[in-house]
N, C-alpha and C positions, 0 to 999 in steps of 0.2 A: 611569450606573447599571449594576450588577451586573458589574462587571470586577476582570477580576485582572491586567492587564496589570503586567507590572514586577516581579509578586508571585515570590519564589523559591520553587516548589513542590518539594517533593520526593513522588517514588512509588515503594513497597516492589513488588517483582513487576512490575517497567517494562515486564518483556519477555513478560507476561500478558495474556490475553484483554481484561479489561479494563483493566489496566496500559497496552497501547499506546493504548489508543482514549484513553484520559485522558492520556498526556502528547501525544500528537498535541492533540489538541483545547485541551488549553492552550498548546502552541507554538504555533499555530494564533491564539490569541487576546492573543498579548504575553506571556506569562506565560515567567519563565526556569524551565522544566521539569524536574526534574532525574531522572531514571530510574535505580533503584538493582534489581539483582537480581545474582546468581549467576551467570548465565553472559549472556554476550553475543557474539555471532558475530563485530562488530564493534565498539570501545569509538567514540561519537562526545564532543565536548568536554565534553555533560553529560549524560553517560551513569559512572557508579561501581561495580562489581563489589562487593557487600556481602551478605554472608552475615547472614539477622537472628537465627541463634541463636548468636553469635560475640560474643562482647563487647568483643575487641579487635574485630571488623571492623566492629563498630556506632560504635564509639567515633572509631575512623581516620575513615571516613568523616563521621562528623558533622564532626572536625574538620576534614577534608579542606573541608569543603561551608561552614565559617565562613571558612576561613581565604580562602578565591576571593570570596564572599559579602555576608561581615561577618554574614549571619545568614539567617534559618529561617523566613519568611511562613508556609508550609502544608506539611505533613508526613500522607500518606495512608497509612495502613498498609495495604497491599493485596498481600501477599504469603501465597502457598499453599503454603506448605510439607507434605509429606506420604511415607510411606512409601510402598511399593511392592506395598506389600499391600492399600492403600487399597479402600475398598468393597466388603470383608469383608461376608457376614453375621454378624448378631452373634454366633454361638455359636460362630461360626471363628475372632474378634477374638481373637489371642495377647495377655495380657495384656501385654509388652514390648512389641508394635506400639502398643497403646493405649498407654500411656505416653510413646512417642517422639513421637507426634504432637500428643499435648498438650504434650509440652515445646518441641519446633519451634513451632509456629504461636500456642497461646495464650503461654507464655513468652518467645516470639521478638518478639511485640506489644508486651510489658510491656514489653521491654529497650529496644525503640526508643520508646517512649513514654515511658522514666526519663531517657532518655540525651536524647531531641530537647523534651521538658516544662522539661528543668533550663536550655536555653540558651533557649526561650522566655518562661521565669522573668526570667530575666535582661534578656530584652528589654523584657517587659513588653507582650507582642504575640502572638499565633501562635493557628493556626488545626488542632487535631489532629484527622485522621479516623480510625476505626477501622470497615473495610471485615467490616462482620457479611453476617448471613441471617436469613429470615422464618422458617428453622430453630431460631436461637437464640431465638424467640420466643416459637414452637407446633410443637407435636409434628406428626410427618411423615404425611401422607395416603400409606400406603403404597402405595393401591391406585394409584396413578399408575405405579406399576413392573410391576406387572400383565403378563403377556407378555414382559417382559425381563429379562436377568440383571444388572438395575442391584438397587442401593439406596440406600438413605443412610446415610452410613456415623455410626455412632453416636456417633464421636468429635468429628466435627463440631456434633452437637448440643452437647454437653460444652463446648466451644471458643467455637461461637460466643455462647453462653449468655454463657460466664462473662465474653465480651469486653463485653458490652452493661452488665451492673451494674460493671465494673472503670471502662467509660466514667463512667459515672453517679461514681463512686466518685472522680474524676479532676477531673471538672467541678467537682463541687464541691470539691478540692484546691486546684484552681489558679485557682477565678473571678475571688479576691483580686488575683492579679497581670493580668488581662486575657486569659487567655490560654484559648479555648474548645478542648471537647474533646465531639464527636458523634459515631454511627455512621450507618450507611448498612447499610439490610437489604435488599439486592435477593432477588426471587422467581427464579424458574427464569430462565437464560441461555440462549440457544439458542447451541449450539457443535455442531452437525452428530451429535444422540443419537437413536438409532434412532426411525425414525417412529413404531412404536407406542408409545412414550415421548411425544414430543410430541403424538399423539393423545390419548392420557389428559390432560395435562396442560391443553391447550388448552381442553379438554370441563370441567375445571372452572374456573378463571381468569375473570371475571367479562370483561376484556376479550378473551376468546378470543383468546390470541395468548400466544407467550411474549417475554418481554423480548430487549433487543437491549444493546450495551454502551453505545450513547449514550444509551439510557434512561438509563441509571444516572450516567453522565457529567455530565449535565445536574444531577441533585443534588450531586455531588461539587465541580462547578462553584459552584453557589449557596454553598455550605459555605466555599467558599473565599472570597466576596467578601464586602468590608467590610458589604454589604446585611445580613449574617447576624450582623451584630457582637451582638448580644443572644440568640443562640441556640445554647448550650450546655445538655450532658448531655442531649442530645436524639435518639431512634430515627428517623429516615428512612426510612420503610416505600416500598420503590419496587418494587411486586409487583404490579400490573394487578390489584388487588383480593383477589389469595389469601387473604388474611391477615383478612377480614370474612366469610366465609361456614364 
């Protein structure tokens, strides 16, 4: 029950917060993991350097990853591509930053979802994630930034929105051939954000606590095992409750 051992995974953002926890935890479990991002300090044997807004670098590597393989079990889109100007308030948001970052992240989804859909077509098999937020779902409780110079930055909502009906839009593209296509909306991450940040946040979260990356893992896992074979165009809310009050 519920294994992915043997399964060829591949993960967008390998070398991400939750990129590593997710290809550890599936090498960890038999699974051939394969870890794709932009830079990498050291290349290991299934480790691939891929750029997701590059359409020759999506295309190389997909073949790259048939040609070692023969094919594509589960494909997680879980890369964060983003300007440098990230977390802008809105009225500072240059409308060219805005644009870049919906082209990077939501277009950079679509491309690895055209490109890894058509060889799952072909299989007649595969298992698509697309790595959202409780963001794309409900508008942002801002007073959680309260005390800090965070926010949320707007284009995120925009992104991850439009990732959750493209999924929907996807599932039922491809049901025909076998091939599912879900997301995964985790709530807040804790990744070391000033205490008064996690205080606010904590104080409303139903399980008082913010999430960890094996919360999320643990869904991504299930997505990936044959147990989930009837479960397409489906939201995965993995948020300690945020998302009901």
């Amino acid at each position: 029950m519920f294994s992915i051992k043997d399964k060829i995974i591949v993960v967008t953002g390998g070398n991400g917060l939750l990129g590593k926890q997710i290809i550890s935890t599936f090498r960890e479990n038999g699974a051939i993991a394969i870890s794709v991002d932009i830079n990498f300090e050291q290349l290991g044997d299934d480790d691939f350097v891929m750029d997701i807004t590059s359409e020759t670098s999506v295309n190389s590597v997909v073949d790259s990853i048939i040609k070692k393989y023969y094919r594509i079990d589960g494909w997680v889109n879980n890369a964060y591509p983003r300007t440098n100007d990230w977390g802008n308030k809105f009225e500072n948001i240059l409308f060219e930053s805005w644009r870049k970052n919906v082209d990077m992240h939501l277009n950079g989804y679509f491309l690895c979802c055209q490109v890894v859909l058509n060889q799952m077509k072909k299989q007649g098999s595969g298992s698509l994630l697309n790595m959202s937020s409780i963001y794309g779902l409900i508008g942002p409780d801002f007073t959680v930034y309260d005390g800090t110079e965070m926010t949320m930055p707007a284009a995120y909502a925009a992104i991850k929105g439009g990732l959750n009906n493209l999924t929907r839009y996807l599932a039922s593209y491809y049901g025909k051939y076998q091939v599912r296509i879900n997301t995964i909306s985790p709530g807040g991450i804790f990744d070391n954000q000033p205490e008064t940040f996690v205080n606010n946040y904590i104080n409303k979260v139903p399980l008082k606590r913010m999430g960890t990356p094996k919360d999320i893992v643990s869904a991504v896992f299930y997505l990936m095992t044959d147990e989930s074979s009837y479960v397409t165009g489906h939201n995965l809310i993995v948020d300690g409750g945020w998302s009901i009050i």
